[in-house]
BAFI-3210 file (N, C-alpha, C; in Angstrom, 3 decimals, decimal comma, padded with zeros to 6 digits):
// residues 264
n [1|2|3|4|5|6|7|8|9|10|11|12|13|14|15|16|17|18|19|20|21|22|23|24|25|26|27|28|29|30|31|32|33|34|35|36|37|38|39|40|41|42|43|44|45|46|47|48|49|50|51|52|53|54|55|56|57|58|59|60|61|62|63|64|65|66|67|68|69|70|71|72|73|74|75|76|77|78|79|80|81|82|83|84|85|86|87|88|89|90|91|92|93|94|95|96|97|98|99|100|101|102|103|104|105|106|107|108|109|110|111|112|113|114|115|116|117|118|119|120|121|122|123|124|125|126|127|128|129|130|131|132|133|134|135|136|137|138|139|140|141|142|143|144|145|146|147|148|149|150|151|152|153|154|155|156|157|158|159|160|161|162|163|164|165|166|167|168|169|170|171|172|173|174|175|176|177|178|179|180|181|182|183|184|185|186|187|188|189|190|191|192|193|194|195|196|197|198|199|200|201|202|203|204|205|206|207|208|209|210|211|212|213|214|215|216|217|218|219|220|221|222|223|224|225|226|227|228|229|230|231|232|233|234|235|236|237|238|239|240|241|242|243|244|245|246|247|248|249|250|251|252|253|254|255|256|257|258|259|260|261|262|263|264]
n.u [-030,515|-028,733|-029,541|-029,599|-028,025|-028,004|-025,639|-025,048|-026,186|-026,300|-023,534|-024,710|-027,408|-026,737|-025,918|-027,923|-029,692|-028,474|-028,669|-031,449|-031,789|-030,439|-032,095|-034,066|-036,715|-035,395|-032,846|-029,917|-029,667|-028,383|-028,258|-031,104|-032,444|-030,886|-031,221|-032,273|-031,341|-029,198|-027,403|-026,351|-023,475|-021,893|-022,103|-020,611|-018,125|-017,470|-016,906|-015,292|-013,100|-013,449|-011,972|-009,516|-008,713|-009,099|-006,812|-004,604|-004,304|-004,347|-005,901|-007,097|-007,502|-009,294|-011,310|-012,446|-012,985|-015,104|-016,877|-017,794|-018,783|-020,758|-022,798|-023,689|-025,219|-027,394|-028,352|-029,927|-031,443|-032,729|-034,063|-035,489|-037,742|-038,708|-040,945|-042,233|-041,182|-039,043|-036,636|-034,136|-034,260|-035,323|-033,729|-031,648|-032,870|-033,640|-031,021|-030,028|-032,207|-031,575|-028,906|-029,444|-030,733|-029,124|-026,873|-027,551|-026,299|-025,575|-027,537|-029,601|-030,267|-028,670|-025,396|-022,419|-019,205|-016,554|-015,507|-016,040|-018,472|-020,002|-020,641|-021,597|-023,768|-024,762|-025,029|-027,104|-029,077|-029,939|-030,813|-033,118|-035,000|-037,103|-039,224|-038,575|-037,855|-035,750|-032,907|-030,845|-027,511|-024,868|-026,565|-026,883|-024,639|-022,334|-023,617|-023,231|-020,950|-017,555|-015,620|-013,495|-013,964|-016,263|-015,147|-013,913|-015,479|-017,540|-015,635|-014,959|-017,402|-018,359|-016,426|-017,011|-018,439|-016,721|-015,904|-013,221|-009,528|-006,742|-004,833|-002,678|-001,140|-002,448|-004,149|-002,432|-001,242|-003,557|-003,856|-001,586|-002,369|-004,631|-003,174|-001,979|-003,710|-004,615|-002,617|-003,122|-004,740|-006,145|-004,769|-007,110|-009,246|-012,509|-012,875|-009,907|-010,246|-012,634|-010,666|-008,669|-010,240|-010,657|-008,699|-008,201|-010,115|-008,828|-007,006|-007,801|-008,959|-006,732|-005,307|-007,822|-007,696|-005,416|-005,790|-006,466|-007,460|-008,448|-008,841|-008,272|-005,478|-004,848|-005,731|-003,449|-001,394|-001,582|-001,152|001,307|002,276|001,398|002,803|005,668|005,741|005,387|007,862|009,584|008,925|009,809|012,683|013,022|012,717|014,929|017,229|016,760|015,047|012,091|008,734|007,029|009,004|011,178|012,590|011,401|012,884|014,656|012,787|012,254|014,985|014,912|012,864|013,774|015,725|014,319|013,391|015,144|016,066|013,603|014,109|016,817]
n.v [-023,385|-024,713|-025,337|-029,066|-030,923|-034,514|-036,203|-038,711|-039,077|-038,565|-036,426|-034,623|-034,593|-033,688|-031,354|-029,803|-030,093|-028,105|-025,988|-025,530|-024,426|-022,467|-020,837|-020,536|-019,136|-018,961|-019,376|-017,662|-014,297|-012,920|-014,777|-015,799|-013,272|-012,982|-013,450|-014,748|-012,631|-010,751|-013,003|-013,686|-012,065|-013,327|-016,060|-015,824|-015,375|-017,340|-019,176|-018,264|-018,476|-021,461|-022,632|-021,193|-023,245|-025,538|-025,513|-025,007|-027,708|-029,048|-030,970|-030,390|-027,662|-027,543|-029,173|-028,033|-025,462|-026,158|-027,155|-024,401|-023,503|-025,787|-024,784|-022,303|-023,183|-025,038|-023,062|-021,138|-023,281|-023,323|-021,574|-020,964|-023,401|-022,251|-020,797|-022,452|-022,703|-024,215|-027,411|-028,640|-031,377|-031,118|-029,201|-031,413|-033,379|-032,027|-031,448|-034,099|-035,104|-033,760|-034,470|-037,166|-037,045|-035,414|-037,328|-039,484|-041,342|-042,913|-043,589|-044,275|-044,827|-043,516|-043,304|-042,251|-041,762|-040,116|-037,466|-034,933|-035,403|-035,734|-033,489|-032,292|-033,568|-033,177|-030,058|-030,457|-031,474|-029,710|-027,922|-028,531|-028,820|-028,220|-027,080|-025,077|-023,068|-022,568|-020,736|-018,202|-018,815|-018,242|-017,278|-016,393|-017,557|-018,053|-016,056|-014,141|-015,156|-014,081|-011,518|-012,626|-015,487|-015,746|-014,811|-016,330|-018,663|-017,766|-017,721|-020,423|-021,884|-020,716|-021,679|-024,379|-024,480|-024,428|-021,556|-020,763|-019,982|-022,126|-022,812|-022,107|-019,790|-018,200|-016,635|-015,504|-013,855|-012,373|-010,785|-008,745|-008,202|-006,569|-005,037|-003,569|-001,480|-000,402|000,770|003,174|004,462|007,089|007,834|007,184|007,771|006,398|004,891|003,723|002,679|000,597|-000,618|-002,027|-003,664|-005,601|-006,148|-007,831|-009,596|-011,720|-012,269|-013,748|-015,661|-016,622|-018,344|-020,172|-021,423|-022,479|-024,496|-023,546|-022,017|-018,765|-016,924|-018,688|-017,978|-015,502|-014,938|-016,936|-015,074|-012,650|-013,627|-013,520|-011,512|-009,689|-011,598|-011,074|-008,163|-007,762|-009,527|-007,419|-005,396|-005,761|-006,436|-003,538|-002,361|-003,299|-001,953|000,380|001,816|002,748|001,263|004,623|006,250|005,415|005,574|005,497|004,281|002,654|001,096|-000,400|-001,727|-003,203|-004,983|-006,000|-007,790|-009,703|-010,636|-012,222|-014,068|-015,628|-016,982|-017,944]
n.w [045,671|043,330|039,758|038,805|036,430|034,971|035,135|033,810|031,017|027,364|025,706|023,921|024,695|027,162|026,533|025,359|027,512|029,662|027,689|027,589|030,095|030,869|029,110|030,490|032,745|035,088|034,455|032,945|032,615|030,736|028,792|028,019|027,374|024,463|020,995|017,395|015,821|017,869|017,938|015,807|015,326|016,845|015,772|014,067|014,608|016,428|014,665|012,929|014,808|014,885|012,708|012,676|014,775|013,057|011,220|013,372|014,005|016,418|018,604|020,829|020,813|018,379|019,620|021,478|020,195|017,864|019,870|020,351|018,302|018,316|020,210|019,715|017,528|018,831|020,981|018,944|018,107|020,682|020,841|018,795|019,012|021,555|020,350|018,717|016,258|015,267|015,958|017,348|016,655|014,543|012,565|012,390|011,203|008,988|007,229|007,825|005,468|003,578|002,693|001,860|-000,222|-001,664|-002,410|-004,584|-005,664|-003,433|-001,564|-003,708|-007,193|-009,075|-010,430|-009,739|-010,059|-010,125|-008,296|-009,496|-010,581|-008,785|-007,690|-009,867|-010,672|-007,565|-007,851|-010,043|-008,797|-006,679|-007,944|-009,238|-006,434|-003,812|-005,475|-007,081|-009,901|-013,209|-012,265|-012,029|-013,007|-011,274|-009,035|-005,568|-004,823|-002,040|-000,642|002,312|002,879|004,258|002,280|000,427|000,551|-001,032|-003,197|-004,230|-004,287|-005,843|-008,255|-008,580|-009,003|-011,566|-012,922|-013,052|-015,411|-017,449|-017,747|-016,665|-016,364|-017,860|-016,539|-013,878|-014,853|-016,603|-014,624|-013,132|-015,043|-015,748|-012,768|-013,520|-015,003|-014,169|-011,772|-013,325|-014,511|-011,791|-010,910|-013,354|-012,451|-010,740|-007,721|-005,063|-006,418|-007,728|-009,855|-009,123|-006,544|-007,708|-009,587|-007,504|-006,256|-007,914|-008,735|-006,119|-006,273|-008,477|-007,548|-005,129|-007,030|-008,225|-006,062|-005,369|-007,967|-007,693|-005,604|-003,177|-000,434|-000,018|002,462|004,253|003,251|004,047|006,439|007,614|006,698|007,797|010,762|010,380|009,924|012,249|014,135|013,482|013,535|016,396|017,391|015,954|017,372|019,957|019,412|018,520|021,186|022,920|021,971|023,165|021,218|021,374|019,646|018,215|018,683|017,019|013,857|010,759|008,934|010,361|011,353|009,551|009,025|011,516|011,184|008,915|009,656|011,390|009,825|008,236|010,113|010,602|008,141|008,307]
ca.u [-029,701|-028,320|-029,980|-028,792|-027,901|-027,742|-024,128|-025,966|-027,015|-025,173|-023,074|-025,969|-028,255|-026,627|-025,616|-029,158|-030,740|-028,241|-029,226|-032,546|-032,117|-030,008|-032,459|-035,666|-036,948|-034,568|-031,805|-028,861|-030,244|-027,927|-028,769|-032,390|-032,029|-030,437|-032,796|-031,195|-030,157|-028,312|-026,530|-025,104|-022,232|-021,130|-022,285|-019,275|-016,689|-016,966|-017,032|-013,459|-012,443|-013,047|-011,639|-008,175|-008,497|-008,657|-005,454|-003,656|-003,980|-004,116|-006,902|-008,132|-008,539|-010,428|-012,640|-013,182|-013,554|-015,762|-017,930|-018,523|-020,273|-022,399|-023,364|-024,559|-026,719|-028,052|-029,061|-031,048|-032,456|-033,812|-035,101|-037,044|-038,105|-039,765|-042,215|-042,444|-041,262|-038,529|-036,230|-032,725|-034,652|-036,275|-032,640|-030,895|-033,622|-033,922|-030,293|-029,976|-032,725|-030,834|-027,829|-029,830|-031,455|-028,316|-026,413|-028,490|-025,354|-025,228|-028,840|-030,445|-029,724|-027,479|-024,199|-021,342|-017,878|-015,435|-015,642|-016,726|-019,282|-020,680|-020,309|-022,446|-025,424|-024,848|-025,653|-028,684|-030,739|-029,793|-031,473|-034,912|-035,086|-038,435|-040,252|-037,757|-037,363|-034,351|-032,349|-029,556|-026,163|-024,766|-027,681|-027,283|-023,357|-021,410|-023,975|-022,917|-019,368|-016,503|-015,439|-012,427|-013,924|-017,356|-014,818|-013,237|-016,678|-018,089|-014,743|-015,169|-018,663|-018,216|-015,548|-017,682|-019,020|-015,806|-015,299|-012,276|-008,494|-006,215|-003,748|-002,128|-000,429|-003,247|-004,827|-001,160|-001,314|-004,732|-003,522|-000,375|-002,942|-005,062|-002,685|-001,650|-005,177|-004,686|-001,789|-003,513|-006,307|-006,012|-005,184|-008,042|-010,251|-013,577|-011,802|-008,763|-011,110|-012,796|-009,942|-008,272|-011,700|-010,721|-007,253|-008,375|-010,753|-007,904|-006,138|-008,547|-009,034|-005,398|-005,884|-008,456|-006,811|-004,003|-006,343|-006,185|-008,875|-007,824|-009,324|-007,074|-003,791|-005,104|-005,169|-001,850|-000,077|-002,171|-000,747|002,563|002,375|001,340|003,959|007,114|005,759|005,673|009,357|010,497|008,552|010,400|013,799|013,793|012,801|016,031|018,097|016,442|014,203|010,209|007,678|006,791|010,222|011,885|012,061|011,071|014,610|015,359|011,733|012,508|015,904|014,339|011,977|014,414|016,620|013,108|012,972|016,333|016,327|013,200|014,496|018,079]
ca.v [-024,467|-024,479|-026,680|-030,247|-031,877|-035,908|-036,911|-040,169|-038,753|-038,481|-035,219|-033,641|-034,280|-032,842|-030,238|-029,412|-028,972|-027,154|-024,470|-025,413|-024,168|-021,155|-019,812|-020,192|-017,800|-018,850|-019,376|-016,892|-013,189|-012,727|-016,242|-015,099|-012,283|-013,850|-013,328|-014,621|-011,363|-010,610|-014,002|-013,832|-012,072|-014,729|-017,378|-015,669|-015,130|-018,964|-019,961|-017,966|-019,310|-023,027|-022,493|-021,303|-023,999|-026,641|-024,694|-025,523|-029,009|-029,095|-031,417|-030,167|-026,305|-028,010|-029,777|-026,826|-024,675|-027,019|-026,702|-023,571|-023,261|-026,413|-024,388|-021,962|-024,095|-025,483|-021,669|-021,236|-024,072|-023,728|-019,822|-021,118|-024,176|-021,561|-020,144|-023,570|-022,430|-025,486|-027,538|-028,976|-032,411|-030,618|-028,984|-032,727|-034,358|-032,082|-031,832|-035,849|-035,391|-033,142|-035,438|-038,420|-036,462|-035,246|-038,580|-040,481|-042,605|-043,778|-043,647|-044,280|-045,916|-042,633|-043,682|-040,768|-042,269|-039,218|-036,120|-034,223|-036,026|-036,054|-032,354|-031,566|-034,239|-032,150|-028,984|-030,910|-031,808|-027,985|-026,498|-028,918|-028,688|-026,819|-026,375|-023,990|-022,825|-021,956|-020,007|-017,328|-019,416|-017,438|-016,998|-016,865|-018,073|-017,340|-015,090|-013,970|-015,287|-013,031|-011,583|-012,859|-016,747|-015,401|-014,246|-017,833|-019,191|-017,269|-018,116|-021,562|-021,947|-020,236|-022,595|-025,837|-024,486|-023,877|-020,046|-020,285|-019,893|-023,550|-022,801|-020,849|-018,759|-017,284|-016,406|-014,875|-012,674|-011,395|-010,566|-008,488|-006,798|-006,120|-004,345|-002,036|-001,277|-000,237|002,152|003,333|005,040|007,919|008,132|007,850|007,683|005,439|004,454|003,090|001,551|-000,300|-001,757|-002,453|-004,825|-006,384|-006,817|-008,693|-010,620|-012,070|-013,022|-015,016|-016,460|-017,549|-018,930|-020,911|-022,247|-023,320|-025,490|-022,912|-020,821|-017,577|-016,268|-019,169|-017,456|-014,286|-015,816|-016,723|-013,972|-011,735|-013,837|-013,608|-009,992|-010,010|-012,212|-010,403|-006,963|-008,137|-009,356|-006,194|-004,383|-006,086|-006,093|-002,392|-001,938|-003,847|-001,175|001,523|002,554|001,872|002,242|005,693|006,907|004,431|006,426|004,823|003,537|001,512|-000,189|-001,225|-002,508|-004,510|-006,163|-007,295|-008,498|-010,507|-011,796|-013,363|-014,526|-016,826|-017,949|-018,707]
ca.w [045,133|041,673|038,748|038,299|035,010|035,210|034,450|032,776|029,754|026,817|026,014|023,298|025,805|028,303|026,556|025,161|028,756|029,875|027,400|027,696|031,833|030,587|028,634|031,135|033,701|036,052|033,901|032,894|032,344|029,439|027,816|028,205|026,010|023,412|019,554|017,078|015,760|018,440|017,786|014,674|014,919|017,495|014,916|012,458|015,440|016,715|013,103|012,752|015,736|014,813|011,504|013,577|015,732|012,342|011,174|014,202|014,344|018,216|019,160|021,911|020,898|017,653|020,042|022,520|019,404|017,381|020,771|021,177|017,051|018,358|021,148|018,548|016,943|019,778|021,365|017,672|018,123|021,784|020,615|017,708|019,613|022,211|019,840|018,230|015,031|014,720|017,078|017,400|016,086|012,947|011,915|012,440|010,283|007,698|006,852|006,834|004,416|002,315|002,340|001,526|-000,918|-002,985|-002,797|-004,891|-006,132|-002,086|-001,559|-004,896|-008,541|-009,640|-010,772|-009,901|-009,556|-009,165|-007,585|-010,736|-011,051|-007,713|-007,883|-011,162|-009,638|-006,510|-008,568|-010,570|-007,979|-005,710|-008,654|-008,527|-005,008|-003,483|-006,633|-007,517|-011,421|-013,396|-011,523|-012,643|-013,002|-009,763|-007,746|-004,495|-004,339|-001,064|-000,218|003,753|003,183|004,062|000,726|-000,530|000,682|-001,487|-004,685|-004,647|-004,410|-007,380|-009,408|-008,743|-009,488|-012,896|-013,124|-013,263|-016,689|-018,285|-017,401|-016,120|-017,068|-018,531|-015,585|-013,006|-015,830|-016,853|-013,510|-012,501|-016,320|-015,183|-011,919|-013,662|-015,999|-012,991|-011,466|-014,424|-013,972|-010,489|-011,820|-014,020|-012,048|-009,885|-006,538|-004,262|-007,371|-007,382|-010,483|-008,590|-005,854|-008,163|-009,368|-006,269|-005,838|-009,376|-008,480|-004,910|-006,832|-009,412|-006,176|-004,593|-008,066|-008,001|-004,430|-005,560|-009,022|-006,507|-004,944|-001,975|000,430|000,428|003,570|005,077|002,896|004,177|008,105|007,833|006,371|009,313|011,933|010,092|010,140|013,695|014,960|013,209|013,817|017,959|017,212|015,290|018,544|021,189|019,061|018,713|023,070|023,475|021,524|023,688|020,292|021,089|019,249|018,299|018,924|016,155|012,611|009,641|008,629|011,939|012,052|008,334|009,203|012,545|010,045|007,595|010,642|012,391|008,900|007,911|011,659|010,229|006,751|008,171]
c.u [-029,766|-028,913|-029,307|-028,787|-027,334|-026,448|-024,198|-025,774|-025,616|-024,732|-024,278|-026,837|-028,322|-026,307|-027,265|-030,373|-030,103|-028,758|-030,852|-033,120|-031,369|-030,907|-033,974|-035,454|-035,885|-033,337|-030,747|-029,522|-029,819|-028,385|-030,780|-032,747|-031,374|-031,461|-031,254|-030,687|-029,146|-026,979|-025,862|-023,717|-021,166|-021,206|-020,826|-017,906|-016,912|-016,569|-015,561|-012,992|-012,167|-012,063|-009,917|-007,825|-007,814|-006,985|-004,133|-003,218|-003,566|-005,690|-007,952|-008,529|-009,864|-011,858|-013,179|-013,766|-014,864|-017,395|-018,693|-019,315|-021,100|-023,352|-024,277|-025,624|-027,800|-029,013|-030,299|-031,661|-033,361|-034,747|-035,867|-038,002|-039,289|-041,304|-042,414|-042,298|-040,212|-037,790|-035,190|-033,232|-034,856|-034,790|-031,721|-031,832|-033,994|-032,248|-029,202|-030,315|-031,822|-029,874|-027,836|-029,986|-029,983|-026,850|-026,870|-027,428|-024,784|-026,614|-029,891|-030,156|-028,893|-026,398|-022,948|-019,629|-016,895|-016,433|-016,520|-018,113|-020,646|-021,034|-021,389|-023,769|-025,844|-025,842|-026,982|-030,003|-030,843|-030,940|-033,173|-035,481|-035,926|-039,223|-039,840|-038,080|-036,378|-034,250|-030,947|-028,380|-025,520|-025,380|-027,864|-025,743|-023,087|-021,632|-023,372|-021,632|-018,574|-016,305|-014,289|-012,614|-015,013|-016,498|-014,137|-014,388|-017,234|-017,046|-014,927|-016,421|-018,674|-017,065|-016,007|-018,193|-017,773|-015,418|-014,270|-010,560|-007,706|-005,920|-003,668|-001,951|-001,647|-003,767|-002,953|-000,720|-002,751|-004,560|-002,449|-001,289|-004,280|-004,617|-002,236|-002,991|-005,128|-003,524|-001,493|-004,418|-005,424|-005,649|-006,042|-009,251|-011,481|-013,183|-010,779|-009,288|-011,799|-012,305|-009,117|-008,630|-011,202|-009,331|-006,781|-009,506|-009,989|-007,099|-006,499|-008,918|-007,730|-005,498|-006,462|-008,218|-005,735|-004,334|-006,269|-007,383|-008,279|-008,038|-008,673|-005,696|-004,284|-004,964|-004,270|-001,136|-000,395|-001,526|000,810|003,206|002,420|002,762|005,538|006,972|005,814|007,078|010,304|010,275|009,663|012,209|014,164|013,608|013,844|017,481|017,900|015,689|012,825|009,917|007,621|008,110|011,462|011,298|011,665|012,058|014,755|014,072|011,668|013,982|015,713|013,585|012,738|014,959|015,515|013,509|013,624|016,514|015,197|013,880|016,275|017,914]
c.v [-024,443|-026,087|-028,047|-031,048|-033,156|-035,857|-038,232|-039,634|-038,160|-036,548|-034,596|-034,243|-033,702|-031,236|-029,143|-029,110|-028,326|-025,730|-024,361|-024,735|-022,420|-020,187|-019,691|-019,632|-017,983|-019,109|-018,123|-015,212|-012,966|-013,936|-015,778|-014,140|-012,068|-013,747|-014,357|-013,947|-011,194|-011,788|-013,629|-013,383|-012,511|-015,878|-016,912|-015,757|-016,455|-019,631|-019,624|-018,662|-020,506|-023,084|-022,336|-022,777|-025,215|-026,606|-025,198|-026,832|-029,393|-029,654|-030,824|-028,771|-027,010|-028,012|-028,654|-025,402|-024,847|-026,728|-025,722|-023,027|-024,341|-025,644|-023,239|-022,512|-024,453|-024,311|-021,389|-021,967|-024,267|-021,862|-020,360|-021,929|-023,276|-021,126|-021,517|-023,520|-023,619|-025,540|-028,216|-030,598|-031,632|-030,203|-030,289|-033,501|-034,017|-031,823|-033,122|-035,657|-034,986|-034,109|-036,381|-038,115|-036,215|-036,392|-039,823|-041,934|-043,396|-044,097|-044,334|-045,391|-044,840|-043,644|-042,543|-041,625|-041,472|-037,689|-035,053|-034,214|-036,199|-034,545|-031,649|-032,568|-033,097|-030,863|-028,965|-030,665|-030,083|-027,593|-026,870|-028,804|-027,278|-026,480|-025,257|-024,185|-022,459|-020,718|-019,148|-018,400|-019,508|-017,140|-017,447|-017,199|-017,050|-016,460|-014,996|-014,673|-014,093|-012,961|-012,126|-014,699|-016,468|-015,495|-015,909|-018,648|-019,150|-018,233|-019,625|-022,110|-021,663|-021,415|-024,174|-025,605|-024,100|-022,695|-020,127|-020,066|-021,646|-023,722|-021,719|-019,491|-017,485|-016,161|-015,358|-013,343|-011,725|-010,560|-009,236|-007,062|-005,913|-004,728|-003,038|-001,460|-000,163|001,408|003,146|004,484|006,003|007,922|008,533|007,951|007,035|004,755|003,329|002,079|000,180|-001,495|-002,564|-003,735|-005,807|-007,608|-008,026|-010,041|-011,721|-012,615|-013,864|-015,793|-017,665|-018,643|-020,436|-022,372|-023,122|-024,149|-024,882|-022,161|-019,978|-016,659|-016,909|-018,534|-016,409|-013,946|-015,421|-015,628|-012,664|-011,848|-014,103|-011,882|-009,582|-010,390|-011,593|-009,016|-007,074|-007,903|-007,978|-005,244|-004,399|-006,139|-004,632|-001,415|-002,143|-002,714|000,582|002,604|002,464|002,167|003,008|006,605|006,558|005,616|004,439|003,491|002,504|000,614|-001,169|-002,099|-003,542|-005,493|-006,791|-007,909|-009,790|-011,481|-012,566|-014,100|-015,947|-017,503|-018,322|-019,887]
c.w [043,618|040,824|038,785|036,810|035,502|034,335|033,584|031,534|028,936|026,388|024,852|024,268|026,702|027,768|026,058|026,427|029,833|028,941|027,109|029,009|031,634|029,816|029,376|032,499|034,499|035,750|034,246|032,290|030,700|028,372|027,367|026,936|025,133|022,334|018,584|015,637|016,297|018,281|016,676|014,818|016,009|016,885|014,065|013,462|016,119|015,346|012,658|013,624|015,607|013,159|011,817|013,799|014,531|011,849|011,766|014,512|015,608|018,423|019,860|021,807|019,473|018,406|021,112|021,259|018,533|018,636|020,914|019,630|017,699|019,354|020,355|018,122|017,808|020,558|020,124|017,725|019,485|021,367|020,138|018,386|020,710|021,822|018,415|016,467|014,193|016,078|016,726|016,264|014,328|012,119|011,816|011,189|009,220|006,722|006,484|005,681|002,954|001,755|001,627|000,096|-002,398|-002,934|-002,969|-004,982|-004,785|-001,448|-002,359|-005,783|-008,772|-009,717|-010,805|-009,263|-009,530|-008,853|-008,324|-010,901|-010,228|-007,297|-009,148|-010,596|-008,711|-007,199|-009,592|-009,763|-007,188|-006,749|-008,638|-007,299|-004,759|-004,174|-007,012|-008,794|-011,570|-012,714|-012,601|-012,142|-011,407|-008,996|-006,645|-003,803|-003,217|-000,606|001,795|004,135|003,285|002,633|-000,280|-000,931|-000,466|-003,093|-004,997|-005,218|-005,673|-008,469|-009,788|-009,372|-011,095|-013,241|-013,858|-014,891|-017,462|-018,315|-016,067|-017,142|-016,840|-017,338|-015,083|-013,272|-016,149|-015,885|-013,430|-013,634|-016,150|-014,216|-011,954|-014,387|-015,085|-012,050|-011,843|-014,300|-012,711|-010,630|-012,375|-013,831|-011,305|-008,752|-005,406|-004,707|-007,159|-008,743|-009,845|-007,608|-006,367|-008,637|-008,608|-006,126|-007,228|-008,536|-007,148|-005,219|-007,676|-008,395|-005,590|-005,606|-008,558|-007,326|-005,015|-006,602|-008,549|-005,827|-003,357|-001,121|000,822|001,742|004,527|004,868|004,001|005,734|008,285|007,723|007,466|010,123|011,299|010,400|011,542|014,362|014,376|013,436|015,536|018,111|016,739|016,945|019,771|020,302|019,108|020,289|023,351|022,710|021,777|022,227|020,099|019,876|019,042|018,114|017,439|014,508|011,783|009,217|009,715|012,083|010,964|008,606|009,922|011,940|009,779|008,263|010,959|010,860|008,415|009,088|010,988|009,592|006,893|009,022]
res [x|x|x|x|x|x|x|x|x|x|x|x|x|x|x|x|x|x|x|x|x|x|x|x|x|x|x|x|x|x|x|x|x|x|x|x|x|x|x|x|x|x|x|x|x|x|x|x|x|x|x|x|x|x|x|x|x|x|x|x|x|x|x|x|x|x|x|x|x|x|x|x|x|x|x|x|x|x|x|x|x|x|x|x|x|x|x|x|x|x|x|x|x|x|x|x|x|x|x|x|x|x|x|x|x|x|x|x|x|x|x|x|x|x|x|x|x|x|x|x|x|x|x|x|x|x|x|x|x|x|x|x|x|x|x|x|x|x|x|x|x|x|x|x|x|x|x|x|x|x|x|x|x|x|x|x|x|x|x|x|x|x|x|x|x|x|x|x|x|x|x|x|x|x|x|x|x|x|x|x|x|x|x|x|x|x|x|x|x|x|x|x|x|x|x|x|x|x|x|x|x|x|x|x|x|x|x|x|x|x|x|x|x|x|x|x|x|x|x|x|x|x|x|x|x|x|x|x|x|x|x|x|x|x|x|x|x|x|x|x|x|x|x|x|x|x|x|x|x|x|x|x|x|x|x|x|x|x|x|x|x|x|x|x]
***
């Protein structure tokens, strides 16, 4: 007879001894053998996933997506918990603390009334925190972010101290001289690579100046690509030209067709 979980109890409870039953002897084999090494790179592919899901603005994948990072957390926290090294409680109570901790002006006597403001505190106390010492400016930013969310990160950060550009303009003239750059170099070069990396950095710098997350532009224009290269696919089956068979010329014409078909 199969485990029972009380339907009573509230849903983190229930959901915490379910994977407290999945991961013991008689649990799920695969749950079992679970480190969490092996986890991570399901911690980054639910983490895309919920990130979709916010995107879509569809409730219910949110909340089924949203689920399956707490379920994440919750697995990390019954591993460590095994060898008593921390527990679902210890990660809940020390990121209150933190919270408490760097909103003194809701907590405290601080005084931070906009965003700015609440934002450079923020970055005060980060740096006392732990018995730390000065730290390098950048140390540490957006480390284990994808890279283009990491190059926004940096830009921004440098940003808070005045290293950045007035406006858009600028960011869009970097971007131009970037490119001549790119031009410039060889074909194939380590040269040309490099600037490639410049020229994708200056982009997500845009992004960012735009008040934008480029790894969200970067999403979209994927699943834009995606979804009109499908359409161009299935437009040129219907004119007896697959795939493979279709020259150059005719899969460029099906495009531009898919694509005035949107924008009319």
């Amino acid at each position: 007879m199969g485990k029972l979980i009380p339907d009573q109890c509230d849903g983190l409870a229930r959901l915490q001894a379910v994977v407290h039953d999945l991961r013991s002897p008689e649990g799920c084999p695969w749950d079992r053998e679970q480190t969490h090494t092996s986890l991570t790179s399901n911690m980054l592919e639910e983490a895309y996933e919920a990130v979709e899901a916010l995107r879509s603005g569809q409730p219910e994948h949110m909340k089924e997506e949203l689920g399956d990072v707490l379920l994440q957390i919750f697995l990390h926290a019954e591993i460590a918990s095994e060898t008593q090294t921390f527990d679902l409680q210890d990660i809940a109570h020390g990121i209150a603390e933190k919270l408490i901790r760097r909103h003194p002006h809701v907590y405290g006597d601080s005084e931070a009334a906009t965003t700015e403001a609440v934002l450079t505190q923020w970055e005060a106390i980060k740096q006392t925190e732990k018995g730390r010492g000065p730290r390098m400016f950048l140390h540490g930013v957006g480390q284990g972010l994808p890279a283009l969310a990491r190059a926004a990160k940096l830009s921004k950060k440098a940003a808070q101290i005045g290293f950045d550009w007035p406006d858009s303009a600028g960011v869009i003239d970097k971007i131009r001289e970037e490119l001549a750059e790119v031009e410039a170099e060889a074909t194939g070069s380590e040269a040309r690579a490099e600037e490639i990396g410049d020229l994708l950095f200056a982009v997500a710098s845009l992004a960012r100046k735009e008040g934008l997350d480029p790894e969200i532009l970067c999403a979209a224009a994927s699943d834009k690509f995606r979804a009109r290269f499908h359409a161009m696919e299935a437009h040129l089956a219907t004119t007896g030209q697959p795939l493979g068979t279709a020259s150059l010329d005719e899969m460029e014409a099906a495009w531009t067709a898919i694509k005035n078909q949107r924008h009319s």
